[in-house]
N, C-alpha and C positions, 0 to 999 in steps of 0.2 A: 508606604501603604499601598496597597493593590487593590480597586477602586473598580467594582464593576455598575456602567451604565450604560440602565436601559432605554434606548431613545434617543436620538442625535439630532435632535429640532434645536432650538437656536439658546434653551436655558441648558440641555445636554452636554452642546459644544462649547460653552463659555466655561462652563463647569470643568469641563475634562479638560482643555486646553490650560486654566489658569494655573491647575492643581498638577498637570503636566510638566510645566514649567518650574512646578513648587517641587517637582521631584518623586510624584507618586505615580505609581502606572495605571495605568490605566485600562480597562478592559472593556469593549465596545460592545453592547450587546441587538444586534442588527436584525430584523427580516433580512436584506440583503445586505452583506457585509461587502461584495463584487459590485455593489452601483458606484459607477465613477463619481458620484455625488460627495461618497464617504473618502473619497482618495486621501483628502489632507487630513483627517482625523487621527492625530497623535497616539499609538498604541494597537493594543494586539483588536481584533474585527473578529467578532463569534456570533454566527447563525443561532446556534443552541441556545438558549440562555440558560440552564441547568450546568451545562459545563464551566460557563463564568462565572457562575457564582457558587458555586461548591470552591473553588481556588481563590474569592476573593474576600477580603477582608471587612468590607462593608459593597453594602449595593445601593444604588441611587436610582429610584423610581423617577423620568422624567420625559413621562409620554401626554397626551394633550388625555383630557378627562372621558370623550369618549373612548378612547383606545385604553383605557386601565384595566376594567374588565379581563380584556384578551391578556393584557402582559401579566396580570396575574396569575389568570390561568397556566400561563408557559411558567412562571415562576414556581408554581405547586403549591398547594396550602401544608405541607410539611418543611414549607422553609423555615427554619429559622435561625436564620444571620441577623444581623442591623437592616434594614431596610430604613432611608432617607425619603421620606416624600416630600417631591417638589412640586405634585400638583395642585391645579385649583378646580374646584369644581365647580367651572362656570356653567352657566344653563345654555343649550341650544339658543337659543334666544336671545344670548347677552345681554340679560336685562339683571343675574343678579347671580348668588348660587344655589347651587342643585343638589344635595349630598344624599340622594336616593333613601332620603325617610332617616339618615343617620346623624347622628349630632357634628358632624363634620365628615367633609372628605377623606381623611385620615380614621375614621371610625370606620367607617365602609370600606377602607383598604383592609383596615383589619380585621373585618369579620371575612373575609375574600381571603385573609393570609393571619389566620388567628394566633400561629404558632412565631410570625417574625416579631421583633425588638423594632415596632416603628418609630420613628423617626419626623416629626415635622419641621422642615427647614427649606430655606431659598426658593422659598414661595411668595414674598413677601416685595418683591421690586422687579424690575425686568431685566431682560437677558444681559441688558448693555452695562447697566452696575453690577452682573455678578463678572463683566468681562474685565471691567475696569470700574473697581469702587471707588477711584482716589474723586476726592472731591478738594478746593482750596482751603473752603471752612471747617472741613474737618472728616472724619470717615462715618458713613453711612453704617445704621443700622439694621442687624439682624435679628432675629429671637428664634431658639431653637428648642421646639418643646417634645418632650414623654416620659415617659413614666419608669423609664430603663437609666439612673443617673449615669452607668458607666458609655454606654451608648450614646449620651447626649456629649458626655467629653471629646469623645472623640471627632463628632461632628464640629462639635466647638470649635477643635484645634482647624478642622478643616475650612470651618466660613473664618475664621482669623486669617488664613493663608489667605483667602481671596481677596483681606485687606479690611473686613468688616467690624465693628466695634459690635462687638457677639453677645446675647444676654441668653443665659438657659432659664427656660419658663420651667419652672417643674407639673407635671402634668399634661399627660395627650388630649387632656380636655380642654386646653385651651389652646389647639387646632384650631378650633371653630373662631378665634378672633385673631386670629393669623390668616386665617383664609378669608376674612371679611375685610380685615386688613390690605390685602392682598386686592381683594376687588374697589377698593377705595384707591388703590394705588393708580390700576389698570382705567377707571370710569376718570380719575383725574387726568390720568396723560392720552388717551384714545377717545375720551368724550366731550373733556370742559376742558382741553385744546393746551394743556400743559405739556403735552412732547412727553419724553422717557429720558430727559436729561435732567431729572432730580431724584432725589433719596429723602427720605425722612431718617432723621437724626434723634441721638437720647442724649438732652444737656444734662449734665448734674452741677450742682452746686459743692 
């Protein structure tokens, strides 16, 4: 599968590297694709992002909350591919989330991109379990929600590759407890001094 993303901060690169490795390509979508920063980044490095994503198969939103706005904009509101959102939309203030008057962050991308097949997923824990999920007691939890089922499979297959025990939420309404989720995650390992060396897990019986 050929895999374009936008953004190469630290959830961007664990992303494309692991998926890299699982044998898909990968397509970098850069401000600067020439900063010696991006040298080790596995796969083809594009300025444009309209040119990487017309060629790629699914696209993966994974820039910080305030910079979505802008990659939107470059993305065009006549996209419509798969679009994956991995963001959270934490408030300036990190004290909670911000989803600018929308029922979630994911709602607000898609009124910004009305025409994409969005996508909420690997929002949910941090950079370092989507770089390496394995855990001893078992594999760490993902949930993957919208409203598009054929679009959610495919993402499926993709957080399975990075090792996750995957559940499709059916509905993009239920963004908003993914990304609440998501800040329960971040306030437990950054606030109440649990580190980013844990996952929440789904037993069953």
């Amino acid at each position: 599968m050929r895999i374009a993303i936008i953004g190469a901060g630290r959830v961007g690169r664990a992303l494309g590297n692991v998926w890299h490795k699982a044998g898909h390509e990968i397509v970098w979508n850069l401000r600067d694709p020439d900063d010696p920063k991006h040298q080790d980044l596995p796969g083809e490095k594009l300025k444009t992002v309209g040119r990487g994503l017309t060629k790629s198969d699914l696209t993966v939103l994974a820039v910080p909350w305030e910079a979505v706005e802008d990659a939107c904009r470059e993305v065009g509101e006549d996209f419509g591919g798969v679009l994956v959102d991995c963001t959270n939309p934490i408030n300036a203030e990190f004290t909670g989330l911000d989803t600018k008057g929308a029922h979630s962050g994911a709602h607000y991308i898609k009124t910004l991109l009305p025409r994409a097949r969005v996508v909420k997923a690997f929002n949910q824990t941090g950079a370092g379990n989507m770089a390496d999920a394995y855990y001893e007691a078992g594999r760490p939890v993902s949930f993957v929600a919208s409203n598009d089922e054929a679009a959610s499979s495919v993402v499926r297959q993709l957080s399975e590759d990075l090792g996750f025990d995957t559940i499709v939420v059916r509905g993009l309404e239920h963004a908003r407890e993914l990304e609440e989720m998501a800040w329960l995650w971040i306030s437990l390992a950054m606030k109440q001094g649990h580190g980013p060396d844990f996952a929440f897990a789904l037993l069953r019986r």
